[in-house]
C-alpha positions in Angstrom: 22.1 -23.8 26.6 25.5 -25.4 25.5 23.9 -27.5 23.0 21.6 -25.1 21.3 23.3 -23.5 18.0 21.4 -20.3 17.8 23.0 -20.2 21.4 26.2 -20.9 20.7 26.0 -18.5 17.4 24.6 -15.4 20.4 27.9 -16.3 22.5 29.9 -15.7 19.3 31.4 -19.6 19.4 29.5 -19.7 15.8 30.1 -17.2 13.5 26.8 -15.5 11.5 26.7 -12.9 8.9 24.7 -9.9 11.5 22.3 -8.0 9.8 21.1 -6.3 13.3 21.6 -6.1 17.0 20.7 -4.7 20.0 20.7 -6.0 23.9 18.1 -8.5 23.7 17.6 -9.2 20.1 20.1 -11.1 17.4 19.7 -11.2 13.5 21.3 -12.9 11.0 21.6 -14.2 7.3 19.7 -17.4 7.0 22.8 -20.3 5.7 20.0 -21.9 3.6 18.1 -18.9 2.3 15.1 -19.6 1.3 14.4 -16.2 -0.9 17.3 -13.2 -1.8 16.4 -12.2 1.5 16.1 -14.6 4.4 17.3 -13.1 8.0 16.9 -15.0 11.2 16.0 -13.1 14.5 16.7 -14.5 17.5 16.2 -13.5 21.5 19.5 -13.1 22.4 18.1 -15.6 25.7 16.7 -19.1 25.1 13.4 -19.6 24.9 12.7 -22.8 23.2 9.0 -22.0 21.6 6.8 -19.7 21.1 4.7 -21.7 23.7 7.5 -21.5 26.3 6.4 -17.3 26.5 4.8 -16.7 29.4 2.8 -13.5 30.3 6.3 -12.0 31.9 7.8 -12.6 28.3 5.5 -10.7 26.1 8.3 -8.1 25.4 10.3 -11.0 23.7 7.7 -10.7 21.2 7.6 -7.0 20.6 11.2 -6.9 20.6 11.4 -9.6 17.8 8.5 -7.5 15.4 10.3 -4.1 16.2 13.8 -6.2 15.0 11.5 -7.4 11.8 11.2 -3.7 10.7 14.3 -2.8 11.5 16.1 -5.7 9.0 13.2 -5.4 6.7 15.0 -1.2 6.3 18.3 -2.7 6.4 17.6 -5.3 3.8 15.4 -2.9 1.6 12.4 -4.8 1.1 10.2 -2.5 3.7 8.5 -1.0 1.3 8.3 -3.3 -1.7 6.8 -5.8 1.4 8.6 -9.3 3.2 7.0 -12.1 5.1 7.7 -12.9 8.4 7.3 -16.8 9.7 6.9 -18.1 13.3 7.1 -22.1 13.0 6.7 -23.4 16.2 6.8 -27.3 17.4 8.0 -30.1 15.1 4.6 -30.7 13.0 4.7 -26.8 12.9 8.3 -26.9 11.0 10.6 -25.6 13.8 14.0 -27.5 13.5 16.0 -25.9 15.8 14.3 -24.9 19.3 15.1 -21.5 20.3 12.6 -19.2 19.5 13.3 -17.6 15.9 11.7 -15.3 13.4 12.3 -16.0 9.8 12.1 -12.6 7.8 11.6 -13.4 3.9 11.8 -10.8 0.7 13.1 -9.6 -2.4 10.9 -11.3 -4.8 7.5 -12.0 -5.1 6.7 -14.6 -2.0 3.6 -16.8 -3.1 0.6 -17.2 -1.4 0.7 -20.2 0.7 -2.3 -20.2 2.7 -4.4 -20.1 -0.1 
C-alpha cells in the first residue's frame, strides 16, 4: 500500500530507529513515545486491523507476541514488566491502519482499566 506509512517505513522509503527484525515482523522506536520505552511492531505485510485477520492469519498474531518478548529483552524491561496495546478501529484509538503493536515500559505504567 503506497499510501500507508508503516508501509512505506517496511520498504525502507521512511527511515525508523529498528529495535528488531525478522522475515515477517518489523519493530521500531515509537516518534512520539509515549513512556522511556515505546516500540512499534509491525507485520512486515499490510493488514489494516486486527479485524482484517482471518483464520489463515493467526500466525501474524503469534509472530507479533513472540516480537513483544523479543524487544521487551532488547529494551530491558522483560523482567521489571511492559504493556503491550492493540488499538483497533477509530473509536478504538488506531490512527494509522496497518496492524501494529505498541510495546510500553521503563517506568511504572498506571492502571487504566481500573
Amino acid at each position: 500500500m503506497k499510501d500507508c506509512v508503516f508501509c512505506r517505513i517496511v520498504a525502507g522509503e521512511i527511515p525508523c530507529a529498528k529495535v528488531y527484525e525478522d522475515d515477517d515482523i518489523l519493530a521500531f522506536d515509537d516518534i512520539h513515545p509515549m513512556a522511556p520505552v515505546h516500540v512499534v511492531m509491525i507485520p512486515k505485510r499490510h493488514i489494516a486491523t486486527l479485524m482484517d485477520i482471518d483464520t489463515s492469519q493467526t500466525d501474524t498474531a503469534a509472530r507479533l507476541l513472540a516480537a513483544a518478548r523479543k524487544v521487551a529483552v532488547i529494551k530491558n524491561v522483560a523482567e521489571r514488566g511492559f504493556r503491550t496495546v492493540v488499538n483497533c478501529n477509530a473509536e478504538g484509538g488506531q490512527v494509522v491502519f496497518h496492524l501494529h503493536m505498541h510495546l510500553l515500559g521503563g517506568r511504572k505504567l498506571e492502571d487504566t482499566l481500573g
